[in-house]
Backbone as a ProteinNet text record, in pm:
[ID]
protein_1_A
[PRIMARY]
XXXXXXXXXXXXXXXXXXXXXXXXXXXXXXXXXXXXXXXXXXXXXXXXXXXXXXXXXXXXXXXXXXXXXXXXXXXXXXXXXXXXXXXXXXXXXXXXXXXXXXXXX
[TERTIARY]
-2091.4	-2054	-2030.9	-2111	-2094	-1912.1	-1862.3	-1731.4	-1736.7	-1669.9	-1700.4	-1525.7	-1543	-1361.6	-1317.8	-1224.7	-1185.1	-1242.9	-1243.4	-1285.3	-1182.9	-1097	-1000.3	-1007.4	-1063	-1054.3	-1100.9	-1012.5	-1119.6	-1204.1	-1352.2	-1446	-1538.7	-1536.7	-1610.8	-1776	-1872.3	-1990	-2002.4	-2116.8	-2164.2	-2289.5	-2334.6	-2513.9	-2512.2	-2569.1	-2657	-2742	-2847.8	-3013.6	-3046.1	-3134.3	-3189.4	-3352.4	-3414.6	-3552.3	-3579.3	-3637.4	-3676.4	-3797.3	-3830.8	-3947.8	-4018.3	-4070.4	-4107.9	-4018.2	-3984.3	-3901.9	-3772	-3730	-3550.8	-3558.4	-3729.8	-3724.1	-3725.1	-3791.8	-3748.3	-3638.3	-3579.4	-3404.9	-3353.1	-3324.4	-3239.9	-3307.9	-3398	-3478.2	-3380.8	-3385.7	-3305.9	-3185.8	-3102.2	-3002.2	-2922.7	-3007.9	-3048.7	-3028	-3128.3	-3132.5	-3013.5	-2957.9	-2812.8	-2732.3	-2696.4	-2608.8	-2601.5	-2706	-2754.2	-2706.1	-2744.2	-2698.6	-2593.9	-2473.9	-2321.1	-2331.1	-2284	-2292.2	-2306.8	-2423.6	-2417.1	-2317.4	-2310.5	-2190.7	-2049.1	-2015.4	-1899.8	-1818.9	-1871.1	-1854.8	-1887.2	-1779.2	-1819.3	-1888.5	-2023.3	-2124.5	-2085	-2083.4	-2045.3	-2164.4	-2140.2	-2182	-2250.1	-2176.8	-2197.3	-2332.4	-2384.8	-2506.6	-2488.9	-2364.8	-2338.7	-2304.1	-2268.2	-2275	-2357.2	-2454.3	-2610.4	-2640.1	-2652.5	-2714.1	-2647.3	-2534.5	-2461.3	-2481.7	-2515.4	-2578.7	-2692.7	-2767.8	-2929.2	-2916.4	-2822	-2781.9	-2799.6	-2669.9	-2637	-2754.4	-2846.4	-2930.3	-3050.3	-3040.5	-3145.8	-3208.9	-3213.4	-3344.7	-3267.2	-3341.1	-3330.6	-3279.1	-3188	-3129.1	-3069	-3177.1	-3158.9	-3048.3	-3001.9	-2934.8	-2950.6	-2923.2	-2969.1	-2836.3	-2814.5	-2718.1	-2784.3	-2779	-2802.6	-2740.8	-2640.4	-2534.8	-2344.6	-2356.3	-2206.1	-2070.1	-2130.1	-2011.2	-1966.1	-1832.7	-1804.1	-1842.7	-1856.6	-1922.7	-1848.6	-1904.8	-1879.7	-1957.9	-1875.4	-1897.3	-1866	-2049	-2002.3	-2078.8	-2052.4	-2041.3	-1897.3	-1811.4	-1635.3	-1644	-1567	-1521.9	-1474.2	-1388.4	-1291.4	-1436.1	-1496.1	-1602.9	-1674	-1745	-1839	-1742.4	-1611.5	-1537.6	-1530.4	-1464.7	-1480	-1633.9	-1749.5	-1917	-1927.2	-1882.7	-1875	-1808.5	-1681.8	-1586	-1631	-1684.4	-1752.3	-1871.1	-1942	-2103.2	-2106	-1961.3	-1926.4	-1856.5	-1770.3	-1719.8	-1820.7	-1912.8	-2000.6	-2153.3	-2258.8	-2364.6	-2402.6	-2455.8	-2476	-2420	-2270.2	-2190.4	-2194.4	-2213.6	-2170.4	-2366.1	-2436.2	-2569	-2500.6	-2413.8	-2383.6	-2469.4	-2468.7	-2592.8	-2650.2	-2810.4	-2875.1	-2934.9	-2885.7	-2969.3	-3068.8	-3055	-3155.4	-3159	-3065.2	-3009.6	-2969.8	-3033.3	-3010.4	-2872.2	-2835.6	-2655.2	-2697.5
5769.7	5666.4	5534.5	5425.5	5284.9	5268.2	5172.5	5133.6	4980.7	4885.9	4743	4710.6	4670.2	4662.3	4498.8	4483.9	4338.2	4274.6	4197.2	4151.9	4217.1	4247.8	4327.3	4499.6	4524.5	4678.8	4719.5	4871.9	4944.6	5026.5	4981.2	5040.5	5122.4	5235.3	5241.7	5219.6	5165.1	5133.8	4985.7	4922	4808.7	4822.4	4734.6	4722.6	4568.3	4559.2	4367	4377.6	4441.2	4438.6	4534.1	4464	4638.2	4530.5	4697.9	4684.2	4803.7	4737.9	4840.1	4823.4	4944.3	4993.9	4891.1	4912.6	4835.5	4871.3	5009.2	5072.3	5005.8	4998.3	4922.6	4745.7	4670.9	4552.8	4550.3	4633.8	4661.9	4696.8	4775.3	4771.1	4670.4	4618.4	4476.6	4416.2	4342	4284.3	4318.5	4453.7	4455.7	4489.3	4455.3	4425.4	4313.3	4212.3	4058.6	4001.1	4068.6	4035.8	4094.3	4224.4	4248.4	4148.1	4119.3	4028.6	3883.3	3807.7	3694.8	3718.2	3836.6	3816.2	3855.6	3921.1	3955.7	3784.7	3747.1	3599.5	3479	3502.4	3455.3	3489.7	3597.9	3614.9	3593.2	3567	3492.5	3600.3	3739.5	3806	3799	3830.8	3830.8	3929.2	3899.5	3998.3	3984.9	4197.1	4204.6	4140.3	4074.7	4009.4	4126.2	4186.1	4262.8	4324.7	4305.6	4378.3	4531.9	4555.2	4685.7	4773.4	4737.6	4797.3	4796.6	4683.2	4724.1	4890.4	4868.2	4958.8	5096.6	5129.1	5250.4	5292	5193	5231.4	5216.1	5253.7	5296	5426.1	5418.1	5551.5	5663.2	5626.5	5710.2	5720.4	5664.4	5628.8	5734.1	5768.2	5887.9	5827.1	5675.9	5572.4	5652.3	5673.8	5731.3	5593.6	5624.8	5562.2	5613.6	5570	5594.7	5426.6	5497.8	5416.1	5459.3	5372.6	5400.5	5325.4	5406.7	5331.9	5242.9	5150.1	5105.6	5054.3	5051	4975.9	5003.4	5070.8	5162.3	5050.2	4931.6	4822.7	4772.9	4743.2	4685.3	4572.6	4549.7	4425.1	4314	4229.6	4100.8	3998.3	3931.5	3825.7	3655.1	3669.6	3494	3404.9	3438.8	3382.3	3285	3292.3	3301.5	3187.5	3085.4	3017.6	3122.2	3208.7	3335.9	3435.8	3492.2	3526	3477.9	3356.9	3286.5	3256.2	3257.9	3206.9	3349.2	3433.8	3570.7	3585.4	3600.4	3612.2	3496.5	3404.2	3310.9	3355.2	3435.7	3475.2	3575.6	3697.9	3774.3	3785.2	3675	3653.3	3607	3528.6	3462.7	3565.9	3662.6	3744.5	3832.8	3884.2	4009.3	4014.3	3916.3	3902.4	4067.3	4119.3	4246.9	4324.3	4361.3	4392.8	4329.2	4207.3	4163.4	4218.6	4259.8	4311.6	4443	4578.9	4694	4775.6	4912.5	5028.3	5084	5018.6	5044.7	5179	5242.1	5429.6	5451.4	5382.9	5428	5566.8	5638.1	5702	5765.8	5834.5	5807.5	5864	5815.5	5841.1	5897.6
-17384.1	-17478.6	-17404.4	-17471.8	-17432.1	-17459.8	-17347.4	-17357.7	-17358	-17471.2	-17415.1	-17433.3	-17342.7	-17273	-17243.9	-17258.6	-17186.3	-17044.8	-16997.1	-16881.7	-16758.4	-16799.7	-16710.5	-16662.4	-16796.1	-16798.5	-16693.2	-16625.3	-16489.7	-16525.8	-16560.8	-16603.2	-16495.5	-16431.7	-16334.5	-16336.8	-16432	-16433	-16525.4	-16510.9	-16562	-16586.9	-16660.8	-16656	-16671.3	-16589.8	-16570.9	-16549	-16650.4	-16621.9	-16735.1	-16805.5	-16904.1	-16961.2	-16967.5	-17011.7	-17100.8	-17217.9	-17290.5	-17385.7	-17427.1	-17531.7	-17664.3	-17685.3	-17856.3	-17946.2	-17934.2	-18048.6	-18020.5	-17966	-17932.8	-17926.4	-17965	-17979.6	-18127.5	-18207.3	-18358.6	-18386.6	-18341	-18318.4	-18343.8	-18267	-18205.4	-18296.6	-18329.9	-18448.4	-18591.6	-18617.1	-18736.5	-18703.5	-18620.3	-18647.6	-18598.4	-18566.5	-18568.5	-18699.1	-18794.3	-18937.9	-19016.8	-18962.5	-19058.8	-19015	-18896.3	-18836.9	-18938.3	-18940.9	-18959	-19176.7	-19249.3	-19375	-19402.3	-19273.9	-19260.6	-19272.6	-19207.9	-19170.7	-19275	-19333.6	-19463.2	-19592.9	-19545.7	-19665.9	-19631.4	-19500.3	-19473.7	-19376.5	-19374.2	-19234.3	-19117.3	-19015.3	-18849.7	-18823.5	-18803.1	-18724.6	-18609.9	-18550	-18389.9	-18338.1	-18179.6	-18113	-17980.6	-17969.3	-17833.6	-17824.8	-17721.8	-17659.9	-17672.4	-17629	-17560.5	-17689.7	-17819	-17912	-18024.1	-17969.3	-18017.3	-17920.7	-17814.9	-17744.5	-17762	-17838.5	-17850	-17992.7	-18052.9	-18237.9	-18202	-18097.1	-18099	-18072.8	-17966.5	-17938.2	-17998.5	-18123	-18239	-18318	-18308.7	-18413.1	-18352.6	-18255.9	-18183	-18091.9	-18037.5	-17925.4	-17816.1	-17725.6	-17583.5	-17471	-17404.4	-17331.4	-17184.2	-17109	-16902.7	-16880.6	-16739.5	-16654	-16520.7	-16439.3	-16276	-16221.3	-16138.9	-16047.4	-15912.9	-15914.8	-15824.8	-15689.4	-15716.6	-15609.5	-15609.6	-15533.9	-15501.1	-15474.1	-15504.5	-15487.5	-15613.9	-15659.9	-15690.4	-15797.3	-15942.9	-15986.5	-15970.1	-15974	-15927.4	-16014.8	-16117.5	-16194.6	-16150.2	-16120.3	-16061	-16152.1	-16267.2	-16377.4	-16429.8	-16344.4	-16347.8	-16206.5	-16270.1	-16115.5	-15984.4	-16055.4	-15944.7	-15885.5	-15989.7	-15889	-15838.7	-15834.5	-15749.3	-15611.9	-15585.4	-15509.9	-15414.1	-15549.3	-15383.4	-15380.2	-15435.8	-15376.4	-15269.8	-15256.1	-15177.6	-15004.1	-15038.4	-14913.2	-14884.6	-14990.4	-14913.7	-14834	-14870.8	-14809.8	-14690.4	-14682.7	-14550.2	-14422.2	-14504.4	-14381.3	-14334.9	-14443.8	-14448	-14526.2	-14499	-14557	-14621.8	-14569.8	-14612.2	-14706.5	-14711.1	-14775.1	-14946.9	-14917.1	-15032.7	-15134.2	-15052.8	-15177.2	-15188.2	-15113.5	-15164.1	-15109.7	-15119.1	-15062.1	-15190.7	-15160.7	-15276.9	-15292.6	-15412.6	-15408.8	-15513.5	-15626.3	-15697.1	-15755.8	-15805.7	-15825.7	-16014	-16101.6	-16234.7	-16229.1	-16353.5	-16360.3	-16533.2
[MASK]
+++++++++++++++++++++++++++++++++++++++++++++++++++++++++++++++++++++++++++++++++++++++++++++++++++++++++

């Protein structure tokens, strides 16, 4: 089960990267269009990626993940993370890409 948590939460996995099928661009397509006539009628359509991708789920679309990297995420999207990606690149170039496995989870 997809978890979409606060920016705080200790989540032990992330995804920052996804590719998918025709069938999950018709997906997302219609529920683009539910979103958009919630909306019109004066409801908050959810926003989240990640609970698109868990009502495909439910919905029967097949869904892989790969682990790629045993470190830590790091959002340098955030003044605070670009600042530690910054200190870490400086103490430890290497470190800061992680040990890549390639690995399905």
């Amino acid at each position: 089960r997809l978890s979409v948590g606060p920016p705080d939460a200790r989540l032990q996995r992330t995804w920052g990267v996804a590719a998918w099928r025709p069938a999950f661009t018709e997906y997302l397509h219609a529920c683009v269009e539910r979103a958009i006539a919630r909306a019109g009628r004066g409801e908050v359509p959810e926003a989240s990626m990640g609970s698109v991708v868990q009502r495909a789920i439910d919905s029967g679309l097949s869904v892989e993940a790969v682990t790629v990297c045993d470190s830590p995420y790091l959002d340098i999207g955030t003044p605070q993370g670009l600042l530690e990606a910054q200190r870490r690149a400086a103490a430890d170039p290497p470190a800061l890409l992680g040990h890549f496995r390639g690995q399905r989870t």
